[in-house]
C-alpha positions in Angstrom: -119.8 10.0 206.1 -118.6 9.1 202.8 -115.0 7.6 203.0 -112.1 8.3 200.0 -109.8 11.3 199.4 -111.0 15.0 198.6 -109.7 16.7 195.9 -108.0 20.4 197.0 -106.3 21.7 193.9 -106.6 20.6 190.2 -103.3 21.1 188.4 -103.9 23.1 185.1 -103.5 21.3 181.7 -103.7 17.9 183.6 -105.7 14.6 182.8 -107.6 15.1 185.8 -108.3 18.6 184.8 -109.2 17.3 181.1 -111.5 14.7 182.7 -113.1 17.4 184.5 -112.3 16.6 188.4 -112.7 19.4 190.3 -112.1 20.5 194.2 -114.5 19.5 196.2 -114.7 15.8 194.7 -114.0 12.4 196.9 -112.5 10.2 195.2 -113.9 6.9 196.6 -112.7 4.5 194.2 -109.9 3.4 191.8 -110.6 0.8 188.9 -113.6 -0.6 191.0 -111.0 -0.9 193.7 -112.5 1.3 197.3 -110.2 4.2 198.4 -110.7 4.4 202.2 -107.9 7.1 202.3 -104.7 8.8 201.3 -102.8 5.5 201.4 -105.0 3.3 199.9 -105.3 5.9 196.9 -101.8 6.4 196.3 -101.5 2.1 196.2 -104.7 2.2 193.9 -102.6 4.0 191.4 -99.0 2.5 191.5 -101.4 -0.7 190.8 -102.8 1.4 187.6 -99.6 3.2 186.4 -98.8 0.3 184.0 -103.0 0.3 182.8 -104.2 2.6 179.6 -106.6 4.4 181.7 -107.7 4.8 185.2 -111.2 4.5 186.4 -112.2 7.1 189.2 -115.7 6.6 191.3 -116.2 10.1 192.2 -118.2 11.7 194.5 -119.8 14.9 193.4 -122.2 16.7 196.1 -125.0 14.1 196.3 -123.8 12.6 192.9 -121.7 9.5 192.3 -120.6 9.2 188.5 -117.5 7.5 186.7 -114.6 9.2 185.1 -112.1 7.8 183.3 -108.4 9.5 183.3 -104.7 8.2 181.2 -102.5 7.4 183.7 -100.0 10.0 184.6 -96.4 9.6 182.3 -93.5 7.6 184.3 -90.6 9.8 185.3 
């Protein structure tokens, strides 16, 4: 069982759009960083909010590839 955080929705007009995430993918890892869960992926990216871009390990189907997304703008 592959551990990280499936994506449901993609919002449209988004980085993660842009970078093309989709549903389906598990994220299992942030800047090289494993993402064992929910928590551990919302920490992985208050660590990367101040980074220029965000490395994701994604799992697609019985793929594993990189993507790299900008960060989301501080509110």
């Amino acid at each position: 069982m592959t551990k990280g955080v499936v994506i449901s929705r993609i919002e449209p007009g988004s980085a993660a759009e842009d970078a093309g995430l989709q549903p389906g993918d598990v994220i299992v890892g942030v800047n090289q960083e494993p993402v064992d869960g929910l928590s551990g992926y919302r920490k992985a990216m208050r660590e990367s909010a101040t980074k220029k871009s965000i490395l994701f390990l994604v799992r697609r189907g019985d793929n594993t590839i990189f993507m790299t997304l900008k960060p989301p703008p501080k509110k």
